[in-house]
N, C-alpha and C positions, 0 to 999 in steps of 0.2 A: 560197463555192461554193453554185448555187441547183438544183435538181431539182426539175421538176412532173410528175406523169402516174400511173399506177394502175401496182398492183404489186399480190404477193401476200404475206399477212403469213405469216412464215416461225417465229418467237420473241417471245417477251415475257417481261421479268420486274419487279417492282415492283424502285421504286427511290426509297427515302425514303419519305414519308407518303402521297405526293398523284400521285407520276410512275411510268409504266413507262419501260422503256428496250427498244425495240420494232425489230426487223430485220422486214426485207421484202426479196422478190427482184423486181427492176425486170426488162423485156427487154431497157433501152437503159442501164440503171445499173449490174446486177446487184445483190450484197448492199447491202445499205445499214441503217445501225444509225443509232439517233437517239432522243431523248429526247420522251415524249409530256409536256408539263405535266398534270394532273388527269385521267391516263390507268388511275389506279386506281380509279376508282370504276364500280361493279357494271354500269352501262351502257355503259362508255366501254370496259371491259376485254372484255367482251360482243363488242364490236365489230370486234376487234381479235384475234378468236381466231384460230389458225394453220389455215391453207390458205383464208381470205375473201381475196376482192380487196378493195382499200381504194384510194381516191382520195386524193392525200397530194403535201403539199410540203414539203421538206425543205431546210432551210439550215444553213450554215455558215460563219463566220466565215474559218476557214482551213482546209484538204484534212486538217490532224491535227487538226482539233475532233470530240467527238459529233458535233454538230449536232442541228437540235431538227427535228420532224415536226407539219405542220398535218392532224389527219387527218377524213376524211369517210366517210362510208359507201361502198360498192363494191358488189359481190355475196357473198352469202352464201353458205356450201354445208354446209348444215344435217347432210345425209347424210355425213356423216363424223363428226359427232359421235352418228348415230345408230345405226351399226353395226360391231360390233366387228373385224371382217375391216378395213373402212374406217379406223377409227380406230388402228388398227394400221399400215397403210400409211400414214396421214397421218404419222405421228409416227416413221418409218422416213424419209421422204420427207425432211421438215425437219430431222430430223437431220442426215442427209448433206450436203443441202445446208447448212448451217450450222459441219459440220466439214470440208468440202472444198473451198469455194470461198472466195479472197479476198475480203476488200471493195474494192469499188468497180470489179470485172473482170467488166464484161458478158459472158455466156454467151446469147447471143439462142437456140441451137437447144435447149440442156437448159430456159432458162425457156420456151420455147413447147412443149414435151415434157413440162414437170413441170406445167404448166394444162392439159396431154387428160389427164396421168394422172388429175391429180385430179379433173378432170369425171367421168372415168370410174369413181373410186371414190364420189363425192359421186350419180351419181344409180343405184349397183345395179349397172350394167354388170359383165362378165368383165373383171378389168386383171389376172390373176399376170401372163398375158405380157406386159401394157406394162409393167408395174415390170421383168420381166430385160430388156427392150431400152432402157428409164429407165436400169439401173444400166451396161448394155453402153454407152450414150452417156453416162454422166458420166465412166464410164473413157474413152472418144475423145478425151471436150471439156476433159479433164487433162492431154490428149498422152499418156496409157496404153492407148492402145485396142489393141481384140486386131483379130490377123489370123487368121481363120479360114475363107476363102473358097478356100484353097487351099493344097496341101501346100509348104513351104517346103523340100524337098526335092526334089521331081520336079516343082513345077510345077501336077499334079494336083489338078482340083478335086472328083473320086469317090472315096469309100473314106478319105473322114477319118475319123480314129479316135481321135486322141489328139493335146494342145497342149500345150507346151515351157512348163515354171512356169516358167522364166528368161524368154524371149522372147515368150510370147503369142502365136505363131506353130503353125499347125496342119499334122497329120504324118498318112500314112495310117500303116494298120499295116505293111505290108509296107515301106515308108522306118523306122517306127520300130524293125524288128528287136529287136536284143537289149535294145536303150533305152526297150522299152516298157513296162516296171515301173516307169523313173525318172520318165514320163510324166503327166500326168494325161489323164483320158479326157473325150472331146469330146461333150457328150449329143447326142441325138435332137434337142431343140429349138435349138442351135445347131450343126446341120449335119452331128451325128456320127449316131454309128449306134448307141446306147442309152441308156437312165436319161428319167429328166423333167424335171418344174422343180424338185425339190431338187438335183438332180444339177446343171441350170445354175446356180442360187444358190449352189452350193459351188464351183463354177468362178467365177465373179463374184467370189465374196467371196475368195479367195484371191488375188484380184490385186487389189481393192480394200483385203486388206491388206498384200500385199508389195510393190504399188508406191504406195500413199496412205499407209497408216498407220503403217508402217513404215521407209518411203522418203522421205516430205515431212513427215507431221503428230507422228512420233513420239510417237503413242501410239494406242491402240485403238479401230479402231470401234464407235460410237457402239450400245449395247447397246438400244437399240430395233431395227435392224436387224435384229440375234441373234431377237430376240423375233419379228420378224415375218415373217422364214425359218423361223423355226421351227411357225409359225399356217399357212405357206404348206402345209408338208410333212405337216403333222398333214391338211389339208384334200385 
């Protein structure tokens, strides 16, 4: 198996004296893991730090080998390693991606989504709300995506107010009657009628763990996340 083209380094961890073993997310590959030769040393590792683009070719003997990675410089994006709101979302970002998606299952519309998020935390920009609509489209591009554009009871697209934890399917209040304590409530920034962006990052994460981490990966999302909803809410 042969791969050319730019990708965004996503992980790295040494591997022996002299090698990392280095993932990247392509738009036409998606994840891809691979072995750098003399990928440990201060400049090469430098190079290779998570959310840069990098120019890389990657082979493999056969579709179950590592495979190894020829890599070149790409773009840099400094400003993520320069501030802490930033570097918090970078490492929320790569996480996920790292614990949700397979290898070798291109996602073209989250990886052309996770390069404006991260343009947007690399030069200063406002991104909380592109990270909730980043994590709202990695639930979609899971086949988990929520419906929320209309009550799944009447029909009704005014007066949502709360979304069904089983279903992900949104409900006004007068459809939810008595059922609306069993409910979760639908914030302001996803089409309900109060709370903010903690309020949508606890609707997010609730379904990124009752249908990802509980449902597919059996086991917990990835404790950067925690960290960085919780920087979100403080801010």
């Amino acid at each position: 198996m042969d791969w050319q083209g730019e990708a965004t380094a996503i992980a790295q961890r040494r591997h022996g004296e002299h090698a990392v073993i280095l993932t990247v997310l392509a738009r036409d590959a998606g994840l891809l893991t691979g072995l750098v030769p003399g990928g440990a040393s201060t400049r090469r590792a430098a190079l290779m730090q998570p959310g840069g683009r990098l120019s890389l070719h990657w082979r493999a003997r056969r579709d179950d080998q590592l495979g190894t990675f020829a890599v070149e410089p790409g773009r840099a994006r400094p400003g993520l390693m320069a501030d802490a709101d930033a570097l918090a979302g970078l490492n929320a970002v790569t996480a996920l991606i790292a614990y949700a998606l397979p290898e070798r299952d291109p996602h073209p519309r989250l990886a052309d989504a996770t390069e404006t998020l991260l343009d947007a935390m690399d030069t200063g920009a406002a991104w909380a709300g592109d990270y909730l609509r980043w994590e709202m489209l990695l639930l979609d591009d899971l086949g988990f995506g929520l419906s929320l554009d209309r009550c799944a009871v009447t029909g009704a697209r005014a007066g949502l107010a709360f979304v069904s934890p089983r279903t992900g399917h949104a409900v006004t209040a007068a459809a939810a009657g008595d059922w609306a304590a069993r409910l979760l409530p639908l914030p302001e920034l996803l089409g309900g009628q109060g709370g903010g962006l903690a309020e949508a990052l606890a609707l997010t994460g609730h379904f990124l763990s009752a249908r990802l981490a509980e449902g597919q990966a059996g086991r917990p999302l990835p404790a950067a996340r925690g960290r960085l909803v919780a920087r979100l809410a403080r801010g």
